[in-house]
Every structure is written in structure tokens, then in C-alpha cells.
C-alpha positions in Angstrom: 1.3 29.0 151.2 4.7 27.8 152.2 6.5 24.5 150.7 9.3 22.8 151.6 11.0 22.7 155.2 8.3 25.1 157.1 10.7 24.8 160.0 12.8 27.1 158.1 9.6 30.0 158.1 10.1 30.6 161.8 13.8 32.1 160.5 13.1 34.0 157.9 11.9 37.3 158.8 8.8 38.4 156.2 8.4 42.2 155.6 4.9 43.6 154.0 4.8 46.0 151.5 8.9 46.4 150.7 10.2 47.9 148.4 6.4 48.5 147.0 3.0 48.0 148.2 1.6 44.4 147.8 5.1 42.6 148.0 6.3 40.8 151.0 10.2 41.1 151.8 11.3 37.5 152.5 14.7 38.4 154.8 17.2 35.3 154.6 19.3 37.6 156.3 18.1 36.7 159.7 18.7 33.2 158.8 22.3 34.3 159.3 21.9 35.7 162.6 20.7 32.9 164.3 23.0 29.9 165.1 19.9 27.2 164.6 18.5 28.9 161.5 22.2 29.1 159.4 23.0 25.6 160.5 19.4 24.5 159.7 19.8 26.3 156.4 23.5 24.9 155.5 22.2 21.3 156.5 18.9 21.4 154.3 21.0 23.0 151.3 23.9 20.5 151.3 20.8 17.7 151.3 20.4 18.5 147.7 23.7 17.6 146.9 23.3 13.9 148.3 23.8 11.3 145.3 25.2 14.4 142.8 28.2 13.8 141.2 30.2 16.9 141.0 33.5 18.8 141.1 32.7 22.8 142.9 29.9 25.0 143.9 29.7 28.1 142.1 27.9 30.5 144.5 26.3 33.8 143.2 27.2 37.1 144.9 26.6 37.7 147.7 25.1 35.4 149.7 25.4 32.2 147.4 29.3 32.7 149.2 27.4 32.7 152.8 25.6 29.5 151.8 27.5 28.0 149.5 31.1 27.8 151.0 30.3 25.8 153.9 28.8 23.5 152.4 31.9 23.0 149.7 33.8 22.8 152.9 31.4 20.2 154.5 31.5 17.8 151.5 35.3 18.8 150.4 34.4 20.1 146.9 36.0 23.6 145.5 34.3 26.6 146.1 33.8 28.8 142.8 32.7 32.9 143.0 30.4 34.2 140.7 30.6 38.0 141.0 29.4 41.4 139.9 31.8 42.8 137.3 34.8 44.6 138.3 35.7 42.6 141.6 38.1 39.8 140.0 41.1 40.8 139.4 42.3 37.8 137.2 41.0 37.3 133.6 37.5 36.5 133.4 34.1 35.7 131.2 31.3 38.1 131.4 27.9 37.6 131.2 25.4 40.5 130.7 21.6 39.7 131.9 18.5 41.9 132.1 16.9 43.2 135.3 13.4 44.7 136.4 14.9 47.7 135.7 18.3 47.9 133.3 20.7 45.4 133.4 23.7 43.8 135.6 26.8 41.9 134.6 28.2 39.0 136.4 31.7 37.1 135.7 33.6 34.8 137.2 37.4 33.2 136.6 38.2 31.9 133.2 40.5 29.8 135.0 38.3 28.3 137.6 36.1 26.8 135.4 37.4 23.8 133.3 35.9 22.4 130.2 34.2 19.2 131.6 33.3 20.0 134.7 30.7 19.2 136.8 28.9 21.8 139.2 26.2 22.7 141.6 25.0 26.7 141.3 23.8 28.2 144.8 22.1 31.1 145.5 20.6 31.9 148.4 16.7 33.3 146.5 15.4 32.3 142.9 12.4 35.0 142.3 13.0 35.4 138.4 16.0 33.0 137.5 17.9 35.8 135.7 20.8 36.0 137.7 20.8 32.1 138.0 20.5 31.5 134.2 22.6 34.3 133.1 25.4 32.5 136.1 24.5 28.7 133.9 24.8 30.7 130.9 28.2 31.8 131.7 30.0 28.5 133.1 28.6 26.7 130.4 29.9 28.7 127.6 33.3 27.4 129.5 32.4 23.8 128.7 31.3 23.4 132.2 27.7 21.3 133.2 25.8 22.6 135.5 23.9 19.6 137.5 22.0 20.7 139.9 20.8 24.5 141.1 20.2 25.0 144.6 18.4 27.7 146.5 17.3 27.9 150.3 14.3 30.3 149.1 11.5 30.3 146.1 8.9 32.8 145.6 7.1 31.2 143.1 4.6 33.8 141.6 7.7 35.3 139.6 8.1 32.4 138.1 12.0 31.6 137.8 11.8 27.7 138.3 10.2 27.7 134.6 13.2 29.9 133.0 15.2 27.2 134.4 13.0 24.6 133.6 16.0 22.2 131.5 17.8 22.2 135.0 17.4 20.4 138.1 16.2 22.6 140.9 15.4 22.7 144.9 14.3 25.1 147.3 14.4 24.5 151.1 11.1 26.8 151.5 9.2 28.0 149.0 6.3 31.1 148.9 3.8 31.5 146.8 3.2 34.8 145.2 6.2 37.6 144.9 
């Protein structure tokens, strides 16, 4: 069952059993390719952010950048990298998080996040909210807020939206199962 914008479905290319049998691929890749589908995307996302009072958009690597920098640009608010480790080549704050299988480290800026601040964290999937909480984890231990989460895709059967639960969350489309 699909929730949300369905108009956005007809974009998003769905690819049964991948990686494994039983799970369907949800591509936001070919959102990208077509003109209609990013602008549709970029238009629904920055919706969210309607009535929000905030200072930047931190946007998860890599296609939190795709999404989230245009819409910074649209509504003339900072645009804030969250990355895997070793890309940033000033100081930053590291945050280790768990995965399916091992674990990944994401950091950001020390210097781009300010004690006090207000932000919106944009990704362009939430299947299991790691990477999302371990990303809310690691601006807040700056002293920043984060307001409001924003994601063009949800797959709910794995569950992330309760992880994040204490925060406020959308999806443009969201899937049932995994």
C-alpha cells in the first residue's frame, strides 16, 4: 500500500527481489532523471518546511545533498553536509552507528553547527532510522535542535519512524513492508 503523494509512485522505479529475494528495491534514483519527478520531489519536500522555524538543512550523504540543497537554496537557509568519515577535511564530530551488517561512521563540521541552532535533517529514504538518528545524535551533541526530519521515501515494515519517534517526521510516499 502506498501513502503520501502517490503521484510521486509513477517516478520511482520498484525492483523485486534486490539485493535478496522477498525485498522490493524502491529506486529514488530515477526521480533524479526525470525533470517532472525531481521538481515534483524538491516541491513536496520543501512543503514540510512550511511554518518551521529554522537556521540550515543538514542533508545526509549522498542524496540528502541532491534533495536537500535546492531546497536550502529555494527558501535561503544554509545548507549543512553530513558525510561518511574521512571526506571533511576541516575538524569534525564523529558519530559511530550500527548497520545490518557492521557499522559506518558519519561526521560533519564542528564549525558548522552552532550551539543553538535550529535545523531540518533530510534524507532522501528512512527504512531503519539509523543513519538518521545517529546524524540527530551527532548535531545535537553540538547543542544544535533538530526540528523537523524530512524524507521523500518510507518503507515502513523496517520500522525507522518509531526509532525516531521523539521527532517530527514526513515522508512524501510511503511503502508498506521492506
Amino acid at each position: 500500500m502506498i501513502y503520501g503523494n502517490a503521484e510521486m509512485d509513477k517516478y520511482i522505479i520498484s525492483i523485486p527481489d534486490f539485493p535478496v529475494p522477498g525485498i522490493i528495491f524502491r529506486d529514488v534514483t530515477s526521480v533524479l532523471r526525470d525533470p517532472e519527478g525531481f521538481k515534483l520531489a524538491i516541491d513536496e519536500m520543501q512543503k514540510f518546511t512550511e511554518g518551521v522555524e529554522y537556521d540550515a538543512i543538514v542533508g545526509l550523504e549522498s542524496r540528502g545533498f541532491l534533495f536537500g540543497s535546492p531546497i536550502a537554496y529555494n527558501c535561503g537557509k544554509a545548507f549543512i553536509p553530513v558525510r561518511k568519515k574521512g571526506k571533511l577535511p576541516r575538524a569534525v564530530v564523529r558519530k559511530k552507528y550500527a548497520l545490518e551488517y557492521g557499522e559506518a561512521e558519519i561526521e560533519v563540521h564542528r564549525d558548522d553547527i552552532k550551539p543553538g541552532m535550529k535545523v531540518i535533517l533530510l534524507d532522501d529514504l528512512i527504512a531503519t532510522g539509523g543513519t538518521l538518528a545517529a546524524a540527530a545524535e551527532l548535531v545535537e551533541s553540538l547543542g544544535a535542535e533538530v526540528v523537523k526530519i524530512i524524507t521523500l521515501l518510507e518503507l515502513k515494515g523496517l520500522k525507522g519512524r518509531e526509532l525516531l519517534s521523539k521527532y517530527d517526521l514526513d515522508a512524501v510516499i510511503s511503502y508498506d513492508g521492506k
